[in-house]
C-alpha positions in Angstrom: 6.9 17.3 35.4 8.9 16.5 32.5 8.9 12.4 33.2 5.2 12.7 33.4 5.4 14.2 29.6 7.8 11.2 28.7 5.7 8.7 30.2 2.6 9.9 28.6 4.5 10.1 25.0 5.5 6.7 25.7 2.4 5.7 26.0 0.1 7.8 23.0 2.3 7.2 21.1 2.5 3.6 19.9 -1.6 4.1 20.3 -1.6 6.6 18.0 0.5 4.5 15.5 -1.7 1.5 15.8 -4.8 3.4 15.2 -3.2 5.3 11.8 -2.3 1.2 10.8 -5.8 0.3 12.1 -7.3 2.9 9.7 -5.0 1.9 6.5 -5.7 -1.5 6.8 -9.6 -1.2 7.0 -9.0 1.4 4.3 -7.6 -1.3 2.3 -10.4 -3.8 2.9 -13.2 -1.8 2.4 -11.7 -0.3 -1.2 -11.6 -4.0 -2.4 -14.7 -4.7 -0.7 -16.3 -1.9 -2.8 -14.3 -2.6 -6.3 -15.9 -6.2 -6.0 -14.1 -9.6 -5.1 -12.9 -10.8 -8.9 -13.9 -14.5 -7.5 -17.1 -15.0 -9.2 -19.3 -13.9 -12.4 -20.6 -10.4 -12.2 -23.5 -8.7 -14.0 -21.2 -5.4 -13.6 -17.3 -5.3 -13.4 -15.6 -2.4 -13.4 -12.4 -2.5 -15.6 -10.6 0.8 -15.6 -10.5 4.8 -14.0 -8.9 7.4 -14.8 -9.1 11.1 -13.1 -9.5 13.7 -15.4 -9.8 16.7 -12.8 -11.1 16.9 -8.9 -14.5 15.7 -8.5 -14.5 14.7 -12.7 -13.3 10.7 -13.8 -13.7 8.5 -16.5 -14.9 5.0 -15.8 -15.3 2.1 -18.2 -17.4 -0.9 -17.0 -18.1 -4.1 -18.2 -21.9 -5.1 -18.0 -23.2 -8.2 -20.0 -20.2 -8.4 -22.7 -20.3 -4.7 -23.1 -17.6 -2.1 -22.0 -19.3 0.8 -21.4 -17.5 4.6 -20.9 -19.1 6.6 -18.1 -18.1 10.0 -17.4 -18.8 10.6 -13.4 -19.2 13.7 -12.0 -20.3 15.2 -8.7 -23.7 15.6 -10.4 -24.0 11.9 -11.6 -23.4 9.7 -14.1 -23.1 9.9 -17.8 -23.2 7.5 -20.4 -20.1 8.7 -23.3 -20.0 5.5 -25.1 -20.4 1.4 -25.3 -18.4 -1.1 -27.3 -17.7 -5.0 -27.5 -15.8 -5.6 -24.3 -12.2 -6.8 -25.7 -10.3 -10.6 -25.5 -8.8 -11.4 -22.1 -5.3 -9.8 -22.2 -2.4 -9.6 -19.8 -4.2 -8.1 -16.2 -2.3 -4.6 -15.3 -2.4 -3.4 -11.6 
């Protein structure tokens, strides 16, 4: 009885470990899938987020040579505000 619980921990296991990896990494390539691949020009690029509370974030864009400020919400999107898009500076991560 008990070496049948040992073997099948041995074995679920590791499978359950390669599917939690399995899910990060698709995770991972779908998010930069959905930001956009930076290796080309874009109509729309979006440059910054920021989380104000759940369900509620600021986004600023840049569409055409324009930053734009959205405010996204559960309802939908809001236009706050649209400026030059600034110079090329050092890239944060």
């Amino acid at each position: 009885m008990m070496l049948e619980y040992f073997a099948r921990l041995a074995l679920l296991l590791p499978l359950l470990a390669l599917l939690i990896w399995g899910s990060l990494r698709l995770t991972r390539y779908l998010q930069g899938r959905m930001v956009g691949a930076q290796g080309g020009e874009r109509a729309l690029q979006l440059v910054e987020t920021s989380l104000l509370a759940p369900g509620l974030k600021l986004a600023v864009v840049r569409f055409h040579g324009r930053e734009i400020l959205l405010g996204c919400s559960r309802q939908g999107l809001v236009r706050l505000g649209e400026a030059e898009a600034r110079t090329a500076g050092p890239e944060r991560d």
